[in-house]
N, C-alpha and C positions, 0 to 999 in steps of 0.2 A: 660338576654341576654348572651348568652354562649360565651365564646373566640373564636374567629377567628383570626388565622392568615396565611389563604392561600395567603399571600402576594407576590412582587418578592420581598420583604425582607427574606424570607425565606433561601433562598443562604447562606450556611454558612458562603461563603466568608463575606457576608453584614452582618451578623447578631448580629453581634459585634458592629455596627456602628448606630448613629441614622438617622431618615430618613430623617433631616433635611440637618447638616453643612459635615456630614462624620466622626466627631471627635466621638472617643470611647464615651460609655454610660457612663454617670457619677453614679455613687450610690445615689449622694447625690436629694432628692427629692425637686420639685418645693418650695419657697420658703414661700407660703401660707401655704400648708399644715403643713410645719415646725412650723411657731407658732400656728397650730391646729385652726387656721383660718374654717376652712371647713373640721375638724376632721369628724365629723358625714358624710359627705356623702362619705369622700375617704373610710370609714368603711364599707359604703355601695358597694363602687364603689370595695375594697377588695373582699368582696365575690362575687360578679358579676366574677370576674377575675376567682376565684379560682373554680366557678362553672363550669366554662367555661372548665377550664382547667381539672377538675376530670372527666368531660362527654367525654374529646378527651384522657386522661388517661386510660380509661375503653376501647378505640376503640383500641386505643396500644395495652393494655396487651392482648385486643383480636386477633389484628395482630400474636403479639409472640407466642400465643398457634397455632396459624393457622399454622405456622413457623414451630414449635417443634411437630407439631400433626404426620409427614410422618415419622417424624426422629426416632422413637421407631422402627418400621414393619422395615424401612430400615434395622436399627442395627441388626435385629432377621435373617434378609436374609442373611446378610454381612459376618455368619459364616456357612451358606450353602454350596450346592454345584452349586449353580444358585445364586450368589448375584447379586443385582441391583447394590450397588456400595460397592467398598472397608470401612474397617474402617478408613483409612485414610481418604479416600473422604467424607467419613460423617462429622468426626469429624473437616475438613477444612471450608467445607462446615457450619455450624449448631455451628461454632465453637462461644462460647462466648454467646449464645443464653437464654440457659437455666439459666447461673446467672443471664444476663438482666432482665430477667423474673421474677425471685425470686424478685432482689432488687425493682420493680416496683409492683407487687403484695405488697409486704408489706407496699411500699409507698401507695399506693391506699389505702389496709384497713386499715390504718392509720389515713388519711386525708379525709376517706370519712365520717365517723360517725361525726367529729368535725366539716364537712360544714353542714350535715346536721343538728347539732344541734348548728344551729351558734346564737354567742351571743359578744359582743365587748371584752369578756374579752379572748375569744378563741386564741391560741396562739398553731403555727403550724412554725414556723421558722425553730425549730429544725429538721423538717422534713424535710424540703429542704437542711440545712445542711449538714445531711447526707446523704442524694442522692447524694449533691455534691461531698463531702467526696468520693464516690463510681464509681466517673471519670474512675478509674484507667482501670476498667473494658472494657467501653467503649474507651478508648487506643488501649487497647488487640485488641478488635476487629476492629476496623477506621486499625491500621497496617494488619490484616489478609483482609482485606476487597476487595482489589482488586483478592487477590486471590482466596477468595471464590467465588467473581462473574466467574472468568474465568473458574476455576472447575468445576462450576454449568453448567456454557454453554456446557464444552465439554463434562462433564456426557449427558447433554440432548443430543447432535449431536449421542456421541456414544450409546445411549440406549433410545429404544422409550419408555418404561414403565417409565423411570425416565422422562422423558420430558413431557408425560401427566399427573402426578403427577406434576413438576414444574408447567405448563403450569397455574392450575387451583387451586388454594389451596382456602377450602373455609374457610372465616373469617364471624364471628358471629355478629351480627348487635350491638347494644347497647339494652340494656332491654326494654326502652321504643319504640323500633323503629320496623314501620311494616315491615322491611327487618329483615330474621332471618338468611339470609347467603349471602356475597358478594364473587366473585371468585375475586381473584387476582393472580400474578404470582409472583415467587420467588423472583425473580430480583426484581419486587417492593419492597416486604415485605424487603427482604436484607437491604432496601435503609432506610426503618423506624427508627430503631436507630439511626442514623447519622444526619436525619432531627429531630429525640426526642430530641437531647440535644438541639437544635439552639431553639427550640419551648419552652423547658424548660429555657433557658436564657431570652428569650423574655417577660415572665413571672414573671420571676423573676422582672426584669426592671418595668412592669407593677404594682407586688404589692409592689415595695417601693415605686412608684409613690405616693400609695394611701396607708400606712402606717406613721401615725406622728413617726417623731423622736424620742419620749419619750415615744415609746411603746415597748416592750419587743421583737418580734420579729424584729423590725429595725435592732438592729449589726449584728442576727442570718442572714437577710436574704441578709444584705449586702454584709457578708462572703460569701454566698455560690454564691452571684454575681460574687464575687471579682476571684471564684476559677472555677465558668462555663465561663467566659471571657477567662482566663486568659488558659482554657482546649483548647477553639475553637479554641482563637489564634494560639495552636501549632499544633493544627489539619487541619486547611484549606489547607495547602499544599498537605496534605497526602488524604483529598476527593476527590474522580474521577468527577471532573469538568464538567462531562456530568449532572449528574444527581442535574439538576438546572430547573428550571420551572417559570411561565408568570402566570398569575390570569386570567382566563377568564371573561367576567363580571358578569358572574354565579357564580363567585366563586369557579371553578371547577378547578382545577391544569391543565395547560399546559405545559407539559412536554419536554423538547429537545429530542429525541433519536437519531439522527444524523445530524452531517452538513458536508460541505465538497466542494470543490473548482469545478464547473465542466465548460463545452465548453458547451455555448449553441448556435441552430441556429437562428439569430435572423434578420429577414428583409435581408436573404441570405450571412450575414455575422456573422463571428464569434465572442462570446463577453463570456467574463467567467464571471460565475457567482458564488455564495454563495449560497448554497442551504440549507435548514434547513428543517429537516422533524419534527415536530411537531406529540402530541399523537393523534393529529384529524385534522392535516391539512401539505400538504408541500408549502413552500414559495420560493420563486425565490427572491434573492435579488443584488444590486452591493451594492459597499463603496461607497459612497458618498465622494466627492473631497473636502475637508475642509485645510481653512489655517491654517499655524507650529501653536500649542499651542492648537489649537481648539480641542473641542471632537466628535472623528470621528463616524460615523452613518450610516446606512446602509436605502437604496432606494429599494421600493418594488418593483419589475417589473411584479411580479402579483402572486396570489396564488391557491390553489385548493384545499377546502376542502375532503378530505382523501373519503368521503361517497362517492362525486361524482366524484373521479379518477379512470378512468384505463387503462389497457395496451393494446391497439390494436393489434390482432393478425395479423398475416401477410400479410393473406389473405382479415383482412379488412381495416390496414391501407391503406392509400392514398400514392403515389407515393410521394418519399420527392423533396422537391424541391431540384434542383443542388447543391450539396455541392464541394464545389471549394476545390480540393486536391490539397494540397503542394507537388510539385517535390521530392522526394526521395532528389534527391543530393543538393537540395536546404536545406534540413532537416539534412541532414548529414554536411554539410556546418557552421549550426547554431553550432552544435556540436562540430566540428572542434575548431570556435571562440570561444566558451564557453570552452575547454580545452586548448585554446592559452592563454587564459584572467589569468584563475585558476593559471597556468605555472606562467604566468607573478606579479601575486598577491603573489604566494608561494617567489617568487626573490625576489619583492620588501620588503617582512615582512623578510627572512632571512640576507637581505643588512642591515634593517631598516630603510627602505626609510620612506619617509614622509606619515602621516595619511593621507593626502589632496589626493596624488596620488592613493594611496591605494582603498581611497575612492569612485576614478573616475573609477577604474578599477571595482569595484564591481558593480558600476551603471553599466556600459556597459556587465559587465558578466549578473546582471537580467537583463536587456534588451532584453539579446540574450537568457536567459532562457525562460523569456516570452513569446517569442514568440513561442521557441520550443514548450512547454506545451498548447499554440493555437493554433497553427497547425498541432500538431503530429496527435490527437485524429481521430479514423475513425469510430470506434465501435458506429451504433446508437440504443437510448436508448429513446424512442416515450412514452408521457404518453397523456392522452388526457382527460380533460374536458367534463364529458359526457351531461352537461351544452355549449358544444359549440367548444371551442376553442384546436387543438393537439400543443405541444411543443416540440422541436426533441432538446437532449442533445448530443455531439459528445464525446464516453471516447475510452481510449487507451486499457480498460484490459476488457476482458469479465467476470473476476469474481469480480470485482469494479460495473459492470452493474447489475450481481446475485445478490450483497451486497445490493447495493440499490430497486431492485425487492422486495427482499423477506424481507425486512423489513417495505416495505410500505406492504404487503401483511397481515405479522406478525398482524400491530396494525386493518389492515380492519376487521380480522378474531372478532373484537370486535363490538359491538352495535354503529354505529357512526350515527348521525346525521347529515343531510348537514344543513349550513347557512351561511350567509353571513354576510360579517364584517363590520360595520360600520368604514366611515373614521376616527374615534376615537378609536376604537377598533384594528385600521390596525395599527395605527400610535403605539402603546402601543406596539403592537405583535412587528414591526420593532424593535421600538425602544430597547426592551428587546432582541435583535440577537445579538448585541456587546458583552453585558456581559456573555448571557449565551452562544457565541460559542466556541467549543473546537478547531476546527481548527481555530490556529490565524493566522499563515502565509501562502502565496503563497505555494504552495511544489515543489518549486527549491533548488539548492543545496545552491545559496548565501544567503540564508535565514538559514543557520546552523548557530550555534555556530562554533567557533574553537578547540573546544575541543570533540567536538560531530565525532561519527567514520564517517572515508571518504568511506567506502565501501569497498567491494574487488576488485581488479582489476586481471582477468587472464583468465582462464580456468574453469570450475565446469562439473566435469564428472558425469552424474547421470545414472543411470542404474532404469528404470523403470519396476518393477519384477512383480508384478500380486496384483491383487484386490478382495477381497471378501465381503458378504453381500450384494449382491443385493439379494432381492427377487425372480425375476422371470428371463429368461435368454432375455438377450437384445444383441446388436450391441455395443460394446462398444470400447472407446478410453480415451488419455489422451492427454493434453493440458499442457506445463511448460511455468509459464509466472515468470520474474525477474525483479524488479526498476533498472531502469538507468537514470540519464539526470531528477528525481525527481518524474517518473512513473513508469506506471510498461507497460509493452508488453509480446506477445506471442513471444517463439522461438525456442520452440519444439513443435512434434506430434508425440505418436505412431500408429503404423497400427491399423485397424478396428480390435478387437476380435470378428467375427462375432456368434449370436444365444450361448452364454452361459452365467452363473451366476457367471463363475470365471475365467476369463480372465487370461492369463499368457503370457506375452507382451515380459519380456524378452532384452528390447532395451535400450539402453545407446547412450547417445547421447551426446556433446564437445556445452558446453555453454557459449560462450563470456561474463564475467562480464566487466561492466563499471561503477563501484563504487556501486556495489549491495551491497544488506544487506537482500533480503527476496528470497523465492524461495516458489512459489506457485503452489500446481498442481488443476488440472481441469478434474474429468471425466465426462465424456459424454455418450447417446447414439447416436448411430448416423441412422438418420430421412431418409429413401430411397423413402417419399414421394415426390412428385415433384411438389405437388398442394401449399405445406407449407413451398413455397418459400418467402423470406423477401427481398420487394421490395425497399428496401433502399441499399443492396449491389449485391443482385443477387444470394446468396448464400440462403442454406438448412438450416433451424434453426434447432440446433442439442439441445434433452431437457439436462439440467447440471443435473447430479446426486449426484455430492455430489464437495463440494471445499475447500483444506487446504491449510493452508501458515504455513514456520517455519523461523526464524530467521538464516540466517548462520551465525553463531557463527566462527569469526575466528579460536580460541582455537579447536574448534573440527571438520572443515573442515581443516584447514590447514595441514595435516599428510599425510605419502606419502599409506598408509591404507585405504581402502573402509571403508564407517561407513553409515551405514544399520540401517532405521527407516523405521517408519510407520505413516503416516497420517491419524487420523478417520475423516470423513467426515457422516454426516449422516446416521450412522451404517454400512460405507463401510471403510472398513481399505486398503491405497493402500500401499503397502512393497518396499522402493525403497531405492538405495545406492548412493553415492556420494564422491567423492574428489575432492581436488580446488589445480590447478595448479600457483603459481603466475604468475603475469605478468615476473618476471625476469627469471625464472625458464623455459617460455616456451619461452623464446626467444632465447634458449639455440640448436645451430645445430651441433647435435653428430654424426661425421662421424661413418659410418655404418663397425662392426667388421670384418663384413663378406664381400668379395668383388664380390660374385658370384652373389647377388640378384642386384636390383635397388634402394631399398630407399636406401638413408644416402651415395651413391657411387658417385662419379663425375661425372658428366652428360659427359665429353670427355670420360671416361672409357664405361660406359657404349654404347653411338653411334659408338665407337671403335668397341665393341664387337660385337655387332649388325650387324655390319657394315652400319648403318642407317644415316642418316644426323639428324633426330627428334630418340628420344626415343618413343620403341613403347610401353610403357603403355600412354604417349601426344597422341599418335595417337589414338589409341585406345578408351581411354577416348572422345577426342573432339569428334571422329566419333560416338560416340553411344550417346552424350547430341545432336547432332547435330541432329541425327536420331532421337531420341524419346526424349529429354528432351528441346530443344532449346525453347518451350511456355509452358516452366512449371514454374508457379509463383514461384519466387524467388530462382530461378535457380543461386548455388553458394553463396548465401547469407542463405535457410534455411539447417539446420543439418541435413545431412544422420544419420542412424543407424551407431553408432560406431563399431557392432559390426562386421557390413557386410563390415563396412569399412578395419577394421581388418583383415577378409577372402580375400579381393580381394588384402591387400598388400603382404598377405600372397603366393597368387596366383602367382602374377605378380613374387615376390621373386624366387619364385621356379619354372619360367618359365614353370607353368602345362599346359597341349595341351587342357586341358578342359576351358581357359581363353574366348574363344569368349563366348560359351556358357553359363559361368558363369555372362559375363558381359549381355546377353541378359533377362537373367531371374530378375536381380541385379535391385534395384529401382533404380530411376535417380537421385537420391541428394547423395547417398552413392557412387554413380560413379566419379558424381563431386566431391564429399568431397576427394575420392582418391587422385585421379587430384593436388586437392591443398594440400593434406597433401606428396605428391611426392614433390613437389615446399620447401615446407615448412621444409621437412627432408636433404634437398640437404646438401650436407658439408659444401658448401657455396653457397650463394645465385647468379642467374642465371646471374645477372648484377654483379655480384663479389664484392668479399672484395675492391681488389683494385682502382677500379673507384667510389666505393660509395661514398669518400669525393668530386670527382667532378662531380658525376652527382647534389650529395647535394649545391652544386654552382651552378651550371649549371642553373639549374631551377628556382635560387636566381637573374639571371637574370635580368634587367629590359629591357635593347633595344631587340626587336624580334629578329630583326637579326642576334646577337651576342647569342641569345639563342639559333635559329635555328644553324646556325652553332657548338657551342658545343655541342649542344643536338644530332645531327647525328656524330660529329669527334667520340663519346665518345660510340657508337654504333660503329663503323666502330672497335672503339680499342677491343668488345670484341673477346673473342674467336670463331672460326665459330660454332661449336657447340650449344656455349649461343646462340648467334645471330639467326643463322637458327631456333633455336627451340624458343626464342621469339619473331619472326617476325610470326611463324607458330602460336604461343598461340595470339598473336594482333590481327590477321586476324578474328581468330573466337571469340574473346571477340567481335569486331565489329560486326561479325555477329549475337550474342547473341544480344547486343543492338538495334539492326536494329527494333526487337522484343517486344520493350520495351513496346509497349501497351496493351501487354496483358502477358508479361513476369513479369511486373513492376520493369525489372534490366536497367539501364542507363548507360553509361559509367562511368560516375562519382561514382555509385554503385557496378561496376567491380571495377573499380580505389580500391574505397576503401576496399574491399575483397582481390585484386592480390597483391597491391601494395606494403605491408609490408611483404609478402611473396616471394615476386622476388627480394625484395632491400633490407631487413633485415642484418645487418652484421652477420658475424659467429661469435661465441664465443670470440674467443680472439680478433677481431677487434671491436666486441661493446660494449666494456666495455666503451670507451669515450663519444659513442654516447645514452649509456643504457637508457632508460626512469626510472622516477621513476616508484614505482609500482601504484601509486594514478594516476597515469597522462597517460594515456594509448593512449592521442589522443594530445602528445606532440607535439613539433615543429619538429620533427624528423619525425615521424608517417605521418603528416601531409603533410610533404615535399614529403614522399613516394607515396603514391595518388597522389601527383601534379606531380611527374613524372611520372608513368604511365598512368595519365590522358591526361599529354602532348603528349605522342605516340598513344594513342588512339584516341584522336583530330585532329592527323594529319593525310594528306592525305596518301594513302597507301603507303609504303616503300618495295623498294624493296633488294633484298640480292646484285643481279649485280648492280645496281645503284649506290648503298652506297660504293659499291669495286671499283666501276668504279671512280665515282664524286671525283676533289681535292678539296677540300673545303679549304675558307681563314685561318681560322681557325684551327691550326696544330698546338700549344704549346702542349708537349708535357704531358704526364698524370700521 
């Protein structure tokens, strides 16, 4: 009977451990065989093992050649003038391959002529000893291992010849066996080594079992226990903890390839789930609620094998039921708490307040993360049971939606068979999602270490420059989506490149970080059919052509210098630039050298000159969003073009007679963007330096009255200028909101756009008030919103009323 051990023992993590108590494997063997009790059949039951084990040694060394077979033709291209991949990439790639291979051939023809000519006095210890001995090797590679999977993948994305070589490598059957080639893929074969040594320790355990004492190979084969233990041990941390697998009751390896935290719609409420995609099935699961001490487990809410899943197209999914949207400013709101909490956590650990407190605060910060991360999500993501039953996922990012498409797609592309799991077979599958999942925690921020980066918090300019490698010419655009709040979201778009193969975009766009750490692009084409509408939001499903993400790397965003990359995507490289402004840095209001333009000049100077009561680039702005932008979704919240934004401040500056025209031609989110970066360049801001400590009271407020009265004395104190021109800017935020059901801006979603841009102190006054850079939605920030909210709120105000009206309230400011 040959050795089997597709077990979930197999895990490196476990393989160290017996499958009994958990205590390490001892060397020392049962204590019957010791006094040779039942020598003669552990002899037997010896070669049993070792037969087992030279027939799954032969399918290895077969793997390895399978492995090593591409790597010769690569090397011969690699010094062409058309290589598939570099020498570098080979050698990262393939790296450690070929010793494996040596040291394992020699071990086979070794060990195979002594089983077959077995006999009791056969003594083969020393052969395992030195395979041990030959650890060092498989070191080498366990450290290179992560990186040659990454390698591998982004060779395949970026070159299709390398990808259908990955894709299919064929492996030689065993001598006796009617299969004379199996395909497998890199990333499997990759993974063989790493599972050889755990299967080779297992082995070992097995023939001391069955090994007396006072036989020659005992100390030899103890040793080489004592040093394959002793190898795993310092290895388990360094395995990528995906690549862990479940027994079918086939005996056939169930593989993890991804799990992952998502929003499902469930009985028209929202419930998150565990999601585990398996090599032939995906499972929907929760945690199960267990008391302190207990071992936590995961509840199946139902599954679907892989054969019988798919994606309904738009046209024929079914209408979703109501999915109940969270208000904008109720979302924004969560956020607010969840950056008052962070605030108040950072005081309490810098005082050294008590753990207890500490602790209370963290509860109530994931609470409020919780909920954000369940409510945020709009993106729907339908898979459906072609057995019956559709399930709608709600996610936040549409290339998190790509992720999980194309990698259920990825493993269909293979022979699957549908069936169905017995409630003992389901209970095995759950119960194996604990150990083998890679996502342990929720993904909010209270879920970090303290020591783990808090993100960037400020500005990220990127300039989106052009795209090459499409095949044939399409409609094409780009999508920038960035984590915040412990997701990710859209918050860019470039214009359509309509009808070519190499789009050149050309647009830069001002991207709010709030504790980001990745930046991801999205191209598309974009779909002008109108029949291949997706009736879950009303929009055109646009197909994704290719999607990368990069880490922003403090060290090399943070420079006041453009730094220019490229992202390969599925043989399409997109070329774009970027710099990150901190949060301190752009909080910074540089009066303007020159006094002849508008930005950076005092708003009195400038209605002076005018002789205007409002500045006319406010007028102007409000009248052309009011004309043409006032039902345009996300109107003041999504990013104009920086660059158009740049021309029209340039415009306004130099007073050109070409400014209507320029503005009528001008998109409407780069008009608004002017708008508030006019607000935002002011020398000081529009409510002034010097009332900002009381309106910062004012609002701190608790009796209405005594708010209502300072809240208007402290308007009546600004200059007419400020005041006329933001009574003029309130009227039309109101009027923007009026809109909000098809605009999706609210006033609380002005509030939070206007509000740190009209109430912001200038330079030298907010150095008191300064946020850190981590904490961008401080108590300060915070308080800025709640007053402009408050004047938003309130019924219209007029300029003669407030000059007219004495109010009780008259201390002085």
């Amino acid at each position: 009977m040959p050795y089997i051990d597709e077990s979930p023992t197999m895990s490196p993590q476990l393989s160290t451990r017996s499958q009994g108590g958990g205590d390490s494997i001892s060397p020392t063997p049962p204590e019957g065989l010791a006094h040779g009790v039942e020598a003669g059949k552990g002899l037997e039951m010896r070669k049993l093992v070792l037969s087992g084990f030279l027939a799954s040694e032969e399918i290895y060394i077969n793997q390895l050649e399978a492995l090593l077979l591409p790597m010769k033709p690569l090397k011969a291209t690699a010094t062409t003038s058309q290589p598939v991949l570099t020498i570098q990439q080979i050698e990262t790639i393939f790296y450690k391959i070929q010793d494996i291979y040596e040291i394992h051939k020699e071990f086979y023809d070794n060990l195979c002529p002594k089983v077959q000519q077995w006999d009791s006095q056969v003594t083969m210890g020393h052969l395992f000893q030195k395979l041990a001995s030959q650890l060092g090797v498989y070191k080498a590679f366990v450290d290179n291992y992560k990186v040659a999977l990454e390698t591998a993948e982004k060779c395949s994305q970026s070159n299709n010849q390398f990808q259908k070589i990955s894709e299919e490598l064929k492996v030689k059957g065993p001598k006796d066996s009617k299969d004379s080639h199996t395909s497998v893929t890199m990333e499997a074969l990759l993974y063989k080594p790493i599972d050889r040594v755990t299967r080779s320790t297992l082995v070992l355990h097995d023939l001391l079992k069955h090994t007396p004492v006072d036989h020659p190979d005992y100390p030899l084969l103890q040793d080489a226990l004592r040093i394959s233990q002793n190898f795993l041990s310092s290895i388990n941390e360094d395995i990528d903890p995906r690549r862990t697998a479940v027994t079918t009751p086939k005996g056939e390896t169930r593989q993890l390839v991804k799990d992952g935290f998502l929003v499902e719609m469930s009985e028209s409420s929202r419930k998150l789930r565990h999601v585990f995609l398996f090599t032939d099935v995906l499972l929907c699961a929760k945690l199960k609620k267990t008391s302190a001490g207990k071992h936590q487990q995961y509840d199946c809410k139902w599954y679907i094998p892989l054969a019988d899943l798919v994606f309904p197209s738009p046209e024929e999914s079914e209408a979703s039921p109501q999915v109940h949207l969270f208000p904008d400013h109720e979302l924004e709101d969560m956020k607010m708490k969840i950056s008052a909490l962070k605030s108040e956590i950072q005081k309490e650990k810098a005082n050294k307040g008590q753990s207890r407190a500490i602790e209370r605060l963290k509860k109530k910060m994931f609470e409020n993360e919780f909920l954000l991360l369940l409510n945020s999500p709009t993106i729907p993501f339908r898979i459906h049971n072609r057995n019956g039953k559709s399930y709608l996922f709600l996610l936040s990012s549409d290339y998190e939606r790509s992720e999980w498409r194309e990698a259920i797609q990825k493993l269909q592309k293979k022979d699957l068979q549908a069936f169905v799991l017995s409630s003992v077979e389901l209970q095995v599958l759950t119960g194996s999602c604990f150990k083998l999942r890679t996502v342990h925690n929720i993904p909010v921020t209270s879920n970090k270490d303290d020591d783990e980066s808090p993100g960037l918090y400020g500005f990220l300019h990127v300039i989106v420059h052009s795209a090459k490698g499409f095949k044939q010419s399409a409609n094409l655009y780009c999508t920038l989506e960035v984590d915040s709040f412990g997701y990710f979201v859209s918050k860019a778009k470039t214009r359509v490149f309509r009808d070519t193969a190499e789009p050149k975009w050309d647009e830069e766009f001002e991207i709010e970080l709030e504790g980001s750490q990745s930046l991801r692009i999205l191209c598309y084409e974009k779909c002008y059919d109108k029949t291949k509408v997706n009736k879950d939001n009303n929009e055109i499903v646009d197909k994704i052509m290719g999607k990368g993400q990069i880490q922003l790397d403090p060290q090399t965003v943070e420079t006041k210098n453009w730094h220019t990359d490229v992202i390969e995507m599925n043989g399409i490289k997109v070329e774009f630039s970027m710099k990150f402004t901190s949060r301190d840095m752009s909080l910074k209001r540089t009066p303007s050298k020159k006094q002849t333009g508008v930005f950076g000049v005092k708003i009195s100077v400038v209605t002076k000159r005018e002789r205007s009561k409002v500045p006319y680039i406010v007028r102007q702005c409000v009248e052309e969003v009011e004309k043409r932008g006032i039902e345009e979704v996300g109107i003041y919240r999504i990013s104009g073009v920086a660059t158009d934004i740049q021309a029209l401040k340039a415009v306004f500056d130099a007073n050109n007679k070409d400014i209507l025209l320029m503005l009528s031609d001008m998109d409407i989110n780069a008009i608004a963007g002017t708008l508030k970066l006019y607000f935002r360049e002011l020398p000081e801001p529009l409510l002034t330096d010097r009332l900002y400590p009381a309106f910062m009271e004012g609002i701190a407020l608790s009796d209405p009255a005594a708010k209502e009265n300072c809240m208007m004395h402290l308007l009546r104190s600004l200059p007419d200028p400020n005041l006329i021109t933001f009574l003029f800017l309130l009227e039309h935020l109101k009027r923007v909101a009026e809109k909000e059901p098809i605009n999706k801006m609210s006033l609380h979603n002005l509030a939070t756009v206007f509000g740190p841009t009209l109430l912001r102190p200038s330079e030298v006054e907010s150095k008191a008030h300064l946020t850190s850079a981590a904490d961008i939605w401080s108590h300060d920030v915070m308080a800025q919103v709640q007053v402009l909210l408050y004047y938003l709120q309130h019924p219209p105000i007029s300029f003669a009323e407030l000059k007219r009206n004495t109010l009780y309230f008259s201390t002085d400011v």
